[in-house]
N, C-alpha and C positions, 0 to 999 in steps of 0.2 A: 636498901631500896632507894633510899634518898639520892645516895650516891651515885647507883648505877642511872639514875634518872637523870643527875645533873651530866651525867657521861652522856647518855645518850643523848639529852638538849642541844649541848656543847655539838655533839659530830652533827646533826641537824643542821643549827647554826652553819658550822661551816659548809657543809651541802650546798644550804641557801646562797652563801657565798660566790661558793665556786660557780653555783650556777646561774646567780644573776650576775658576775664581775667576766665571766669565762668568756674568750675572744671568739666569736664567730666572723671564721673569715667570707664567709658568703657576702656579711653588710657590709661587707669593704668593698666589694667586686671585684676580688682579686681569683683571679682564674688560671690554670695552668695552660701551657698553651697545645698539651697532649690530651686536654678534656676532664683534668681531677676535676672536682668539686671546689674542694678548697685543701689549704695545707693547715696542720696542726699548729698551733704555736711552740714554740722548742722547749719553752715553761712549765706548757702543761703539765698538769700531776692526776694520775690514775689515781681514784681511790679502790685500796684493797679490803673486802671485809674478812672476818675469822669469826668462827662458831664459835658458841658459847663455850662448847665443851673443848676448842682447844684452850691447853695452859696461856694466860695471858702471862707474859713478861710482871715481874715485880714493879710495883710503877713507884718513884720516886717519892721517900719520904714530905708531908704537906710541909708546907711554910710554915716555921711558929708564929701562934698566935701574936696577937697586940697585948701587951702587958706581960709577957714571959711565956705564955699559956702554952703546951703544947698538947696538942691531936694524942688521944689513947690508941697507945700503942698498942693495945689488944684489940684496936678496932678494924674490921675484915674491909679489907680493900675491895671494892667491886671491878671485877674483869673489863677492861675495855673492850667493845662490841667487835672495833675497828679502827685501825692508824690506817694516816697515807703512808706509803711508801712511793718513793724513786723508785721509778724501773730503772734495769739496768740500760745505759747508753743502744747495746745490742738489741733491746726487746722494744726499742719506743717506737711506736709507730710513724709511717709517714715521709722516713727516711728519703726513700726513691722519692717521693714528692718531691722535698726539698729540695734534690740532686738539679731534677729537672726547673723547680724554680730560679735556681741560680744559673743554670746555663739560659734561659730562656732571658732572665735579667740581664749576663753578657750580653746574649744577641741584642737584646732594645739598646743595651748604652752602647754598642759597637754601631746600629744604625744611628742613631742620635750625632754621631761623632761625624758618621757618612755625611748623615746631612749638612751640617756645621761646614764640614769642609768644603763638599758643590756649593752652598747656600754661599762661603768665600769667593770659591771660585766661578762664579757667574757673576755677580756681583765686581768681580776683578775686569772680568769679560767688558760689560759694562760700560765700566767706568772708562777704560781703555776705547771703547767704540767711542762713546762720549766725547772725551780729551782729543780723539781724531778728528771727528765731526766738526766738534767746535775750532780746530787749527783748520779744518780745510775750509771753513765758511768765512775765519778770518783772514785768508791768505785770498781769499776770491773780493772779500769786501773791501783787502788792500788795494787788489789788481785793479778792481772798479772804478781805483778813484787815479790812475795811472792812464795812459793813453792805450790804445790799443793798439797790438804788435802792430807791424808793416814794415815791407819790403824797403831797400834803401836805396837798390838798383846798383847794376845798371841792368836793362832787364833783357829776359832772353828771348827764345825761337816763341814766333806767336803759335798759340790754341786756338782752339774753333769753339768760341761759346754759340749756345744757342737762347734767345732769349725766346721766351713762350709766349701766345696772345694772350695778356692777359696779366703778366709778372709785375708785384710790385719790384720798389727795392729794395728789401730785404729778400727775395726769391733768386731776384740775380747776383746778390750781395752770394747767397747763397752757391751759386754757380761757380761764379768767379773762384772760392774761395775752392771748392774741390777741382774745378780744371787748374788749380797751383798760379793763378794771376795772381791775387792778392794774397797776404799774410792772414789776414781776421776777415770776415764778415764786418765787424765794427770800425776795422780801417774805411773797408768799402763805404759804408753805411754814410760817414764822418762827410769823406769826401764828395757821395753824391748828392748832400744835403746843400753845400757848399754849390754845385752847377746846378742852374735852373734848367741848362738844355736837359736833363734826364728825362724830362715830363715828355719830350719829344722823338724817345728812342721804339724805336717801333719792330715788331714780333721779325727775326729772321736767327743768320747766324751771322758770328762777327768772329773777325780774326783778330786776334789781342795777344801782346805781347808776354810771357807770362814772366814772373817774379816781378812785377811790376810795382813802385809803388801806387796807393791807392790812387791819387791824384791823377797819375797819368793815366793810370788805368782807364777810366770815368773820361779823361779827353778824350782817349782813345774811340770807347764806347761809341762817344756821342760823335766823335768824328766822322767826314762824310767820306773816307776813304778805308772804313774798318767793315763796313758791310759788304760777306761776299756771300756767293750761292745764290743770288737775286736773281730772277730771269723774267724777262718780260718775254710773254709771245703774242703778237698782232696776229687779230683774223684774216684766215686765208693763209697764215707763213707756210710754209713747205719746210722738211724734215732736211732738206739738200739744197746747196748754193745757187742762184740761178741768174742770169745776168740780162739787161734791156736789151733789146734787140736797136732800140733807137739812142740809148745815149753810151750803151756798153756796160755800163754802169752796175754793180753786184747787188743783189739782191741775198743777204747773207740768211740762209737756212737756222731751223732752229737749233740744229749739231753748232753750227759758228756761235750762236747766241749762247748756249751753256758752255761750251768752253772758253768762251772771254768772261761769264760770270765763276767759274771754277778757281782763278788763278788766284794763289794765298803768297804773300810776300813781293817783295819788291828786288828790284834786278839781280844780280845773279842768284840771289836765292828764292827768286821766284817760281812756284810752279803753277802748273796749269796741266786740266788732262785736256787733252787734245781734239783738231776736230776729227780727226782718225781714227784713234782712241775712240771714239762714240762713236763711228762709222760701225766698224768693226763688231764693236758692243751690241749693238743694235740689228746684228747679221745673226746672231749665238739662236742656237736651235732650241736653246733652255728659256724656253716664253715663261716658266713659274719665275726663275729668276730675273728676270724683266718686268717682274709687274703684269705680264699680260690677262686680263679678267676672263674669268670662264666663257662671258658670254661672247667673247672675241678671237677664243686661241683660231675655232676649225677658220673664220678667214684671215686669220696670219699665217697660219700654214698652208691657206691655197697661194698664197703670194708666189708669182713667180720669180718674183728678185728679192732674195732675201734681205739685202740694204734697204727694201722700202718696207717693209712688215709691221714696222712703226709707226707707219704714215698717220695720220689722226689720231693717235691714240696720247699722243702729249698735246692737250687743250689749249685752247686760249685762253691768257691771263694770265694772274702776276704768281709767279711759285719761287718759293726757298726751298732749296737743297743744301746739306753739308758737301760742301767743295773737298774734304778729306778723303770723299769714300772714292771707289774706282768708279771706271766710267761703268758699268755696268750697275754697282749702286747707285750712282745718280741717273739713270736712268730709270730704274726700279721706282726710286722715288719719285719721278715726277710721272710714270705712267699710273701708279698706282693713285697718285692723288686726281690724276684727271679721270680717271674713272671713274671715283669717287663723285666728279664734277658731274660727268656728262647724268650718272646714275641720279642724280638729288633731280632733273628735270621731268622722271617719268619715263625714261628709257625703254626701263626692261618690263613695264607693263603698256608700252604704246605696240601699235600695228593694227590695232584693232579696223580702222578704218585704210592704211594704206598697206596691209598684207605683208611688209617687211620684217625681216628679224631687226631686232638692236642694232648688229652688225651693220647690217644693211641700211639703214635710219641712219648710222651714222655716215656710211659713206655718201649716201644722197643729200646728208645737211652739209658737208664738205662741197657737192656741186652749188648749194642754195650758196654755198660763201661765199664761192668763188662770180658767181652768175648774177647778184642779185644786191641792191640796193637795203637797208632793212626794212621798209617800207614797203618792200615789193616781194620780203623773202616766204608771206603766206602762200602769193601767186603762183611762184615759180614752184612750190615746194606743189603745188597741185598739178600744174604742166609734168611733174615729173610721173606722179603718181598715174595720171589721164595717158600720157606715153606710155609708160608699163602695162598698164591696162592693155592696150591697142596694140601692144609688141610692133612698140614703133620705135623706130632709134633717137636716142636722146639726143643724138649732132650737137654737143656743148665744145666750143672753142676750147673753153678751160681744160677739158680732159685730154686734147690733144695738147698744149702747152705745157703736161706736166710733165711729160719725158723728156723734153727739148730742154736745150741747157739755155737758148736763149728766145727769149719770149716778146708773143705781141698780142695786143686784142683781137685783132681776126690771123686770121691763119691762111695758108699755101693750099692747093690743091695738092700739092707734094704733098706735106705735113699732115693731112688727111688721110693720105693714100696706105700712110704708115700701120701697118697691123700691130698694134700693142695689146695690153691685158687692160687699157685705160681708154683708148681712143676710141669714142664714143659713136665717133662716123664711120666705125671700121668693124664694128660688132655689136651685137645687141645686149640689152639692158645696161647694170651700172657695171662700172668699173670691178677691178676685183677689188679694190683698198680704196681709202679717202685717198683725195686727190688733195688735201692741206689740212690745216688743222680749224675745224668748225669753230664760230662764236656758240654759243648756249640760246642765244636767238635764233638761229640757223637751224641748231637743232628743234627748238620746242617748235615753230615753225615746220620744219618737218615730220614731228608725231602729229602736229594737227594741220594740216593744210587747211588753206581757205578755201571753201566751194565754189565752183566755177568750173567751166566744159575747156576751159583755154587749153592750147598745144603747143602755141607760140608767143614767141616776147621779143621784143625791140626795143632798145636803148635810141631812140632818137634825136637827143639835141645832147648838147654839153650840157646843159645844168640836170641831167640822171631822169629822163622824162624817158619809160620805160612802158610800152604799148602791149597789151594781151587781145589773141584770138584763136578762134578754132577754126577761121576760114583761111587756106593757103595761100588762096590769091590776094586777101589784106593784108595777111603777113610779109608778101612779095614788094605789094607796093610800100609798105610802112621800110623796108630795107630800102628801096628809096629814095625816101624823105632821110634816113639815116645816113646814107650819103653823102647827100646833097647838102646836110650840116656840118660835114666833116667829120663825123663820128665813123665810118666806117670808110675803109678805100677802097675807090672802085674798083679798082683793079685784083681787090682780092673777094674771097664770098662769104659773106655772114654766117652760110651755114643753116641745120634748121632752127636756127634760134628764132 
């Protein structure tokens, strides 16, 4: 009994063992990545028990005692209850776990590796951008402290810059450097620092020699013979040539004026578009490509002569053009800006009190230019409107002298007699087209005339002393007194001015 009790303590014992020492892989949190649980340790030991009633194996003579003694050997050995046993390799469970643990383990240390390598190779990436960066900021911080490129010359065919109202310089610096004048902006820059006349270069276009160096460049600029496409037009010029009747003398049109400001270079390699060239231009049926403004085209195409369809419609005042383009773009250009012009006055919202279109407001401040003092251009702008009213004939001098190639302040009874689209003593109301090119006083002047019943006006003395009324027979006598000062020849007629 003793025995079999110390057996059975003994396998207890070990129980306890196994099952306080025994691994659980769950505390670990180790997981399959197919969803086991956990895997078994490969150690583990199954315990197997056996019944009483089977035969227990003979169990191993005891140790001799201490002092020689040995165990009685007629003493009955007690059965053991239960041994472990080894399963065999075949029977242990778990196996498929394992399989998948270790392929699962491949895959993590085959990523780990993935990574290691991109984690190099980005890193390499990098470093590479880096070591570029830093050669390209040092080769920029060399160049910085070096002069900046430019041209050495000798330099070639000029280009047309344009400078804009309003450019510092570095804008033009800027220019320069894409129409191919100069080498760098920073040549430019160096050198316009260097000429005080820069402060003095003023908004057009300029013909400049290109590959130039900076220096010369910047004379150029500021030079008083590199500005072209500049046009001046005086109030009252006429679109065509015209010349004094008293001294012969030319009165050059504003076609002559833009083609002496057109011409880029100097002698044989000079060009220039023509006055012909814009004659011709200026005939073209295509009013869009002309510039011509909507509220203008129907009387450009009542025009009987198509060489004058442009009449007024290029303003007076100062305008830049690029001299490169053909005569039909520099003409675009500059009707399109004077549009612009006459429109900033109120234009296309006046009539209200003189029943005119635009159109028409404008060819009547073309008679106020031509007729009238500024001083005097409210007055006459109302004489026009008080004639129209009355379908009376306007009989203005001026509109008879604008067909005539050669002109006077009074006129022929011949020259009267002439049935034109313009002569004023020959047909009623205005003309078909401006008879010149109006001032912008001319015109606001005629959206608002000044009040007053007058019909007629007289210039009387030389110093511009210009007399209004509505009665015929003052008018009569005041021509007259206009005589009589030399302002008008007797021998020719005033007219109903």
């Amino acid at each position: 009994m003793t025995d079999r009790w110390a057996r059975a303590e003994e396998l207890f014992r070990q129980r306890e063992a196994d099952r306080r020492y025994r691994r659980d892989d769950r505390a670990w949190g180790e997981h399959d990545d197919d969803g086991d649980d956990y895997y078994d340790d490969e150690t583990t030991v199954i315990p197997r028990y056996v019944d009483d009633e089977e035969e227990e194996p003979t169990p191993p003579p005891p140790a001799p005692r201490r002092g020689g003694q040995r165990a009685s050997a007629g003493r009955e050995q007690a059965p053991r209850r239960a041994e472990r046993v080894q399963p065999e390799r075949s029977e242990r469970p778990g196996r498929s776990q394992r399989g998948k643990r270790s392929r699962a383990a491949s895959r993590k240390a085959a990523e780990r590796k993935r990574r290691r390598r991109t984690i190099w190779i980005v890193g390499g990436l990098f470093a590479l951008l880096f070591t570029g960066a830093v050669v390209f900021a040092g080769m920029k911080l060399v160049a910085s402290f070096g002069p900046p490129e430019d041209y050495a010359g000798p330099p070639g065919p000029p280009v047309i810059v344009q400078v804009h109202d309003g450019d510092t310089s570095t804008q033009i610096a800027a220019t320069m450097h894409e129409k191919g004048v100069v080498a760098s902006t920073g040549a430019f820059i160096e050198a316009a620092v260097r000429n005080s006349n820069m402060n003095s270069v003023q908004p057009g276009f300029y013909a400049i020699p290109s590959r130039s160096p900076a220096a010369q460049a910047v004379a150029a600029l500021v030079g008083k013979d590199s500005r072209v496409g500049n046009l001046v037009v005086s109030e009252g010029r006429l679109l065509h040539d015209q010349h004094d009747m008293s001294t012969g003398g030319r009165y050059d049109g504003i076609y002559r004026k833009i083609a002496e400001a057109s011409c880029i270079g100097t002698g044989a390699n000079q060009r220039c578009v023509t006055y012909e060239q814009l004659d011709a231009a200026g005939a073209s049926l295509d009013l869009a490509a002309l510039g011509v403004p909507a509220w203008a085209v129907q009387g450009v195409k009542n025009c009987p002569d198509r060489t004058r369809q442009l009449e007024g419609l290029i303003a007076a005042g100062t305008w830049d053009f690029d001299p490169s383009g053909t005569a039909e773009q520099i003409l675009r250009q500059l009707v399109t800006a004077s549009a612009k012009s006459y429109e900033s006055t109120g234009l296309l919202q006046s009539g209200a009190d003189t029943k005119l279109t635009p159109y028409e407001t404008l060819v009547a401040a073309s008679l106020v230019e031509r007729e009238a003092k500024p001083q005097d251009m409210g007055k006459v702008a109302r004489v026009i409107v008080n004639r129209l009213r009355v379908d009376q004939m306007l009989q203005f001098d001026s509109t008879v002298n604008y067909t005539l190639d050669r002109t006077e302040v009074a006129t022929t009874d011949a020259d009267r007699a002439q049935e034109t689209a313009w002569n004023t003593y020959a047909m009623q109301g205005l003309p078909k087209t401006p008879i010149a090119a109006p001032s912008l006083n001319a015109l606001r002047a005629m959206e608002n005339p000044e009040a007053g019943p007058w019909l007629y006006f007289v210039t009387v003395d030389k110093q511009g002393t210009t007399l209004f009324t509505d009665d015929y027979q003052e008018h009569l006598r005041l021509i007259a007194r206009a005589q009589r000062s030399g302002i008008l020849d007797s021998s020719k007629d005033s007219g109903g001015r």
